[in-house]
C-alpha positions as CSV (number, residue, x, y, z in Angstrom):
1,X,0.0,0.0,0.0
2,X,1.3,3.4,-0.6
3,X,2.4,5.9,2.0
4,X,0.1,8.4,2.6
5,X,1.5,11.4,4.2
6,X,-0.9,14.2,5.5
7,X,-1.0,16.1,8.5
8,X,-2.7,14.6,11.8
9,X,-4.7,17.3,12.3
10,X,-6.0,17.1,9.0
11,X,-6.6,13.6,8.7
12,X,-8.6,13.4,12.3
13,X,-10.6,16.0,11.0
14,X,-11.4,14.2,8.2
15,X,-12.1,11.0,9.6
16,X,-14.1,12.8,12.3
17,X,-16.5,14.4,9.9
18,X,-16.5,11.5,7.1
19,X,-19.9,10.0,6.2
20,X,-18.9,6.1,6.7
21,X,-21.4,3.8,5.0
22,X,-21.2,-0.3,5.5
23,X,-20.9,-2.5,2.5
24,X,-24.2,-4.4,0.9
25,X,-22.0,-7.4,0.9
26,X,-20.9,-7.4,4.6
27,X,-22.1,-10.1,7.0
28,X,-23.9,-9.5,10.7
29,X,-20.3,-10.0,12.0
30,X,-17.8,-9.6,9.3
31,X,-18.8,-6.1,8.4
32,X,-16.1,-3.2,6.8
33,X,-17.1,0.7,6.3
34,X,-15.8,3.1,3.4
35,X,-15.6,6.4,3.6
36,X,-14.9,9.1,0.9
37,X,-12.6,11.7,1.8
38,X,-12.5,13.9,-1.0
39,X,-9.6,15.5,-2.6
40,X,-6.2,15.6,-0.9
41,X,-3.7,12.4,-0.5
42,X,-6.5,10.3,1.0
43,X,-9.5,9.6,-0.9
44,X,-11.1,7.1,0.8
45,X,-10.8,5.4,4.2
46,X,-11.4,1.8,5.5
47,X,-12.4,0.6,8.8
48,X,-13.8,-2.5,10.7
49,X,-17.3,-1.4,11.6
50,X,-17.0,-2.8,14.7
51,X,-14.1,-0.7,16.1
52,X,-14.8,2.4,14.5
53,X,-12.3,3.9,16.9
54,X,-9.4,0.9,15.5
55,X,-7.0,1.4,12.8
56,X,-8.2,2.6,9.5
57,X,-7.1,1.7,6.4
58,X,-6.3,4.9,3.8
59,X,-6.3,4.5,0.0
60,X,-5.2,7.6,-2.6
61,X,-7.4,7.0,-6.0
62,X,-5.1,4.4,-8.1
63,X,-4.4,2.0,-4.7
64,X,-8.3,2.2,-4.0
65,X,-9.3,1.1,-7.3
66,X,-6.6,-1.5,-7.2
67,X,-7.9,-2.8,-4.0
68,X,-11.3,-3.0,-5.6
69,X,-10.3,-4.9,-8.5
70,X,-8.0,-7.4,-6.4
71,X,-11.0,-7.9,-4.4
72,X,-13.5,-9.0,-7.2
73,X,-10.9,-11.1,-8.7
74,X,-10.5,-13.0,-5.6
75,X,-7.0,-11.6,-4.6
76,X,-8.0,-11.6,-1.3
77,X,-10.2,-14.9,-0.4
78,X,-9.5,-16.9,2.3
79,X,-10.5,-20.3,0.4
């Protein structure tokens, strides 16, 4: 994943007012959110919906679509 460098003020602001939605595909217990960012070094954050105060995942535009296309080719299953 690419480094992502912004300041922490920034970031925490933006992850503070970010509209986090949970994917259609997401189980009762296995359950991710997205979030857009909007412009800036981030686009779009990641997070396990249930520690929305854990780690988050941050993607620029190219990695995030990468990460999307890895994940409906099956890059990332389990099985």
């Amino acid at each position: 994943m690419n480094e992502i460098r912004t300041s922490t003020t920034s970031l925490s602001g933006q992850l503070a007012g970010a509209a986090w939605r949970k994917s259609t595909r997401s189980q009762t217990s296995n359950c991710v959110e997205v979030a857009p960012l909007g412009t800036g070094p981030a686009t779009v954050a990641l997070r396990d919906s249930k520690d929305p105060s854990g780690p988050v995942l941050l993607f620029n535009r190219a990695g995030w679509l990468g990460f999307i296309a890895g994940a409906k080719n099956g890059r990332f299953d389990l099985n």
